[in-house]
N, C-alpha and C positions, 0 to 999 in steps of 0.2 A: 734658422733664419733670424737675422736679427731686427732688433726694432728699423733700423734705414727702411729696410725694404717693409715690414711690418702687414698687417694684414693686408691694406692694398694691395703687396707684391701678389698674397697669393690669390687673388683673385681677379679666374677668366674675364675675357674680356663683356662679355652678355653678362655676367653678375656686376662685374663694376660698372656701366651703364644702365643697368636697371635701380643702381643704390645711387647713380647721379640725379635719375631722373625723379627719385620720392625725396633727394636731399633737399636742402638751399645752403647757397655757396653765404659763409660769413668769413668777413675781416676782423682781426684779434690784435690789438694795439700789443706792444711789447707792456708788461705788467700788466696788463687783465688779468684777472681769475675770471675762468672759463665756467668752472663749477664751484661749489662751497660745500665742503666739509658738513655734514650733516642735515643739511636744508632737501629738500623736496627735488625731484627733476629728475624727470623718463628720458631727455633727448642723449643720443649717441651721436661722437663726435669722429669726421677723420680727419686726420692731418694731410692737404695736400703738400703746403711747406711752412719751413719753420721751427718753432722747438717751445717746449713746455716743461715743468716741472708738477710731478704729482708727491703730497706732502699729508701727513696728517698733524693735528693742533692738537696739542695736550689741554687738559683744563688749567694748568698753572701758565700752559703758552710755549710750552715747548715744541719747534718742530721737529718734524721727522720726515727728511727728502728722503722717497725710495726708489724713486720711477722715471728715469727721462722718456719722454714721447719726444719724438723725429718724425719726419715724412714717411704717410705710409701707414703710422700709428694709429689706433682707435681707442680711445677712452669713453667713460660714464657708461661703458655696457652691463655694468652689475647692478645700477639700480634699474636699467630697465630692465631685465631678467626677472627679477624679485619684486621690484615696486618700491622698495625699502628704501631710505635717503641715505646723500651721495657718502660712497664710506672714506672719501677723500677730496681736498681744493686740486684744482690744477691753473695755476697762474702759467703765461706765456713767459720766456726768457726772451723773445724775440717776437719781431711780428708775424702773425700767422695766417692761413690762409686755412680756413676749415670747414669739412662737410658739416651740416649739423640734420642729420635722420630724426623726425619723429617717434613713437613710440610704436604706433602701429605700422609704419614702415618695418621698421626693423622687425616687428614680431612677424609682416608679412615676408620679409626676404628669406627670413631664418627656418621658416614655415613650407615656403614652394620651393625655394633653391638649395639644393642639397649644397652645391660649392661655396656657399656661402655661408651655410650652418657647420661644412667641415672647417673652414678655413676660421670660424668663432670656435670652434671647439679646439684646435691648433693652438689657436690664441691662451686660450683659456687655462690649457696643458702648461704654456709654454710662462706663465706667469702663475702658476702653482708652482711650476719649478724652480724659477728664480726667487720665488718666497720662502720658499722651503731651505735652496742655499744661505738665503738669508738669517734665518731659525738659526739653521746647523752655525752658522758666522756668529753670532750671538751668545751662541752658547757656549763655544768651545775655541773662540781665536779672543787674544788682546786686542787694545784698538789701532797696537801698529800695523796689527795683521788684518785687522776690518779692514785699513787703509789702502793697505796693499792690494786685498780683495778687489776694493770699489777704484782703484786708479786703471786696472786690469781689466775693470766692465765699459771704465768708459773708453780707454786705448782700444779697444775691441770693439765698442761701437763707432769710433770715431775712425780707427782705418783695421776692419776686420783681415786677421792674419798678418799685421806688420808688425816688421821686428820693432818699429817706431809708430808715434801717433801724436799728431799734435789736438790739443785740444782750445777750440776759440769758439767762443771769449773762456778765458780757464775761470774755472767754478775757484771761488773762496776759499782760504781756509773754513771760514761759518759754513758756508756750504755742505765742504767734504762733512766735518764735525757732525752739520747734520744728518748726513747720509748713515753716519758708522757709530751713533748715539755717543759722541763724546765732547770734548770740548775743546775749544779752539788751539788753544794754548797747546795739547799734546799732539794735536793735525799742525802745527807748526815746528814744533821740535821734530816731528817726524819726517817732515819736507827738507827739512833740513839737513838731515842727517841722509834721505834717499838724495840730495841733491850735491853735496859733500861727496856721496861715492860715484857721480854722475849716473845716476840712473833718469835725474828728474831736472830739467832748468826751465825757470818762469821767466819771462820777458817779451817785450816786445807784441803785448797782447794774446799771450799764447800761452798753453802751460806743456809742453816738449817731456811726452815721457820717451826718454832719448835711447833705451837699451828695455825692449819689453819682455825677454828672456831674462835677463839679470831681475830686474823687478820680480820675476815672476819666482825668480830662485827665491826670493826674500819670505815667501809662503810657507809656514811649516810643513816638515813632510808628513806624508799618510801614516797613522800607525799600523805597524803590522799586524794583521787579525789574527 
């Protein structure tokens, strides 16, 4: 399940009405930050709609985009878990519509409702494993192959199983850069060049990954064990 559908999808319809009724419904201006990076904060958030970016700040200032939240999405569950401050900002890219649960909400849903403690633990799984790909991408692809990586995560989130995907409004070169730890200038050379062999064209407010089998050939193959 991808983030679209996100924890909301997978949950009954008596557990999501029992998390509306301890929420309160908040409006997210496009550029807010939702949470901040290191500061203090128990509340859990859902995405009814909308879209975010979760990022971490280096101490010299560098970011690091790793995470898009979509409808559906839950963020800031790990400081309420632990109590510990937030281990990432989440700024809106767009305007949002968002549940925002208390602290003892959540410790109470996660506590009586089993559907709702499986469907956080799903979650929980499911963003160990895309950190983990991330690890393995870092350590052993270049950053045209990061690139390729993360052009393939968001085509898959943006129309999961098509041979095409458009993506709106299309993220930056700065953007991508900052997804795949590199710098703008080699996320440009490299648009360039997937766009040259028509895999990729930007226009029109869109960024058209046009052929996502061809992109996807661009991925080094597996070594053989």
């Amino acid at each position: 399940m991808n983030e679209e559908t996100g924890f909301l999808g997978r949950l009954a319809a008596e557990d999501l009405q029992a998390l509306k009724a301890r929420a309160r419904l908040r409006q997210v201006a496009r550029g807010e930050q939702i949470v901040t990076q290191d500061e203090p904060g128990l509340d859990v958030y859902f995405v009814q709609s909308g879209r975010a970016t979760a990022a971490i700040y280096t101490g010299a200032g560098k970011v690091v985009a790793y995470r898009d939240i979509g409808p559906g999405s839950i963020f800031g569950e790990i400081a309420a878990i632990d109590g510990a401050p937030r281990t990432a900002s989440v700024e809106a890219t767009e305007a949002m519509q968002v549940l925002v649960l208390p602290p003892a909400g959540f410790r109470e849903l996660a506590a009586t409702r089993p559907g709702f403690a499986w469907a956080l633990l799903e979650h929980l799984a499911g963003q160990m494993r895309r950190m983990t790909e991330r690890v393995f991408e870092y350590s052993t692809m270049l950053a045209r192959e990061r690139l390729v990586a993360e052009l393939l995560r968001l085509a898959e989130l943006a129309a999961p199983g098509a041979p095409r995907a458009e993506l709106r409004p299309p993220p930056s070169h700065f953007d991508l850069a900052s997804r795949i730890s590199t710098h703008r200038e080699a996320v440009s050379r490299e648009m360039s060049r997937l766009a040259s062999m028509g895999l990729v064209e930007r226009g029109d407010g869109r960024l058209l990954i046009a052929d996502v089998p061809g992109l996807r050939g661009q991925m080094p193959a597996p070594e053989d064990g």
